[in-house]
Every structure is written in C-alpha cells, then in structure tokens.
C-alpha positions in Angstrom: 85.5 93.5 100.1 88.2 95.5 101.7 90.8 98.2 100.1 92.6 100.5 100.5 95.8 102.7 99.2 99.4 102.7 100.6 101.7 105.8 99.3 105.3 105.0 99.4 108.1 107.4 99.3 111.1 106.5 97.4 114.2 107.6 97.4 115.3 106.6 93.5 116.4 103.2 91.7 115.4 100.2 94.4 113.5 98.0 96.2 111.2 99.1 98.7 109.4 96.7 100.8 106.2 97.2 102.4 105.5 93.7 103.8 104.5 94.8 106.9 101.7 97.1 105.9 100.3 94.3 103.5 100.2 92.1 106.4 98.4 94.7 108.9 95.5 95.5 106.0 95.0 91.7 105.8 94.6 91.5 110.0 92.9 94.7 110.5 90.5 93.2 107.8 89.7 90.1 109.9 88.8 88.0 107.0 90.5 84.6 107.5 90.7 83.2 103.5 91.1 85.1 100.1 93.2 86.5 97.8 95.1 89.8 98.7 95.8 91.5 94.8 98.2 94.2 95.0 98.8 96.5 92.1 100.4 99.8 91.6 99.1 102.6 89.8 102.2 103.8 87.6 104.2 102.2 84.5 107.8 103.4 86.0 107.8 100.9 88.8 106.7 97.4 89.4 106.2 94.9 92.2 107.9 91.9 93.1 108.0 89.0 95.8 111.2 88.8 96.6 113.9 87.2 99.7 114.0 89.6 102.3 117.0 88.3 104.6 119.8 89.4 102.6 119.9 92.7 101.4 122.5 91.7 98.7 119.7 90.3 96.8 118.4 93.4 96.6 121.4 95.0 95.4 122.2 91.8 92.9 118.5 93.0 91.3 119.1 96.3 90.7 122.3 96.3 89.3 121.0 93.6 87.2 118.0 95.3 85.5 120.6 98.4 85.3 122.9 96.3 83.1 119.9 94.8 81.3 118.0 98.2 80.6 120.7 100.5 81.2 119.7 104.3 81.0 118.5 105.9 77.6 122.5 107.8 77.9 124.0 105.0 77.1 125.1 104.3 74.0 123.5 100.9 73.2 120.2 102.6 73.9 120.9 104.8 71.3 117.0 103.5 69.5 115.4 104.9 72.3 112.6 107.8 70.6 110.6 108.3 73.8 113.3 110.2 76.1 111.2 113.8 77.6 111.2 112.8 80.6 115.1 111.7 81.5 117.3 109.2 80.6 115.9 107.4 83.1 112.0 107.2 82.1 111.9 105.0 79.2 114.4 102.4 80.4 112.0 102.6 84.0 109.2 101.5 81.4 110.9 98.6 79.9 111.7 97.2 83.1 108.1 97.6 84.5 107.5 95.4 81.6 110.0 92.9 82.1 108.4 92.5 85.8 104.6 93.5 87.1 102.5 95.6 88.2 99.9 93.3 90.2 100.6 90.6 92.4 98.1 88.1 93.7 98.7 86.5 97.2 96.5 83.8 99.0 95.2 84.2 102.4 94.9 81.7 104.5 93.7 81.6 108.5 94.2 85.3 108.5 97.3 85.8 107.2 99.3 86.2 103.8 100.8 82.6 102.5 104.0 84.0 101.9 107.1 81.3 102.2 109.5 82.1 105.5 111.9 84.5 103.8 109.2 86.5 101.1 108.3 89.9 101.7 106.7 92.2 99.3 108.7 94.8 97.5 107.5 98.3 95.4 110.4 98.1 93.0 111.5 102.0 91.6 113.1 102.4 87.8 113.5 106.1 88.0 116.5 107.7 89.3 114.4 110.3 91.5 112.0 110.2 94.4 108.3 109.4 93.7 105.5 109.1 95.6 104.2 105.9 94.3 100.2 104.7 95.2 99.8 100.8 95.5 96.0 99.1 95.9 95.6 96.4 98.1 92.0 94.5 97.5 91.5 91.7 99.9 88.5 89.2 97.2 86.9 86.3 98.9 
C-alpha cells in the first residue's frame, strides 16, 4: 500500500492547493483502482475539494469562515477560554471542525476521479505561516 508525506508551506489564512502532487503519488504509484485518503496531521487547518478555475471562490471561502468564526478579538467571541496561542488559534480550531481533516478520493484507471474543475486544497485557519504535514495512503 503506498504513502507518503507532503509538507506544505503556508503563508497564513487560505487555500492552498496541492492537486498536482496528489496526482503524481497516485501515477508514480502505478496502481490503476483504489482509494487515495488524504488527511492532515494538525487541528488548525483542514482539507477541502474545492473549484479550482476561479480564484474568487477561494476568496468568497475565506472571507466566509472569517465572518462565521471571526478571530477570538472580536467582540462576539468574547466566550472564547482557550486563547494562549493568538486570537487566531481557537477560532482556526472551530473551523477545522466545521470542515475535515481526511478526504477520501476514488481512483480509477490510474488516476484521481476528480470532476473537471476539483482540485484539492490544504485549507489554513491561522494567521501565520505553518509548515503543515498531509498523508496520502493510496488502499486497494
């Protein structure tokens, strides 16, 4: 069974997408059916399958879970205890909640079923750059 570890950079708050190195684990793997489970190894960020034409979706995201988990300074997050690490850490756990952390994908003739416009996107809650690990585990 085939695995392995991708680090990404980040930057702060957004998505990053890492399609591309999903897709050359699969081929370098040469197994033609399965299921590709990706899951990252942190509780401050999450995964998603997203459109990857128009980077205003992107945007539209972010600035949605901002106004939906805004950060533990503002003042209708006032109930938030756990707050040692930034204003930014609890608020980055919430949202990892509100999304996921593993994503199964099906393989099919070698290559990841994803629809025409998916890609796959590391999605960052914290303000600063991280150096975030994601698993890729290619099942039969």
């Amino acid at each position: 069974m085939p695995q392995t570890i991708l680090t990404l950079a980040t930057r702060g708050q957004g998505l990053y997408e890492f399609t591309d190195q999903a897709e050359a684990f699969v081929d370098a793997a040469g197994q033609e059916e399965g299921l590709l489970t990706v899951f990252v190894r942190h509780t401050s960020c999450s995964l998603l399958i997203q459109e990857n034409a128009d980077p205003d979706v992107r945007s539209d995201l972010l600035s949605f879970f901002i106004r939906l988990v805004p950060p533990a300074s503002d003042p209708s997050m006032g109930w938030v205890v756990h707050r040692a690490e930034g204003p930014d850490d609890m608020p980055a756990h919430i949202r990892a909640a509100l999304t996921q952390v593993s994503i199964g994908i099906p393989v099919a003739r070698g290559r990841l079923m994803l629809g025409t416009w998916q890609g796959i996107y590391l999605f960052e809650h914290r303000d600063r750059p991280h150096r975030r690990e994601i698993v890729l585990d290619l099942g039969s």
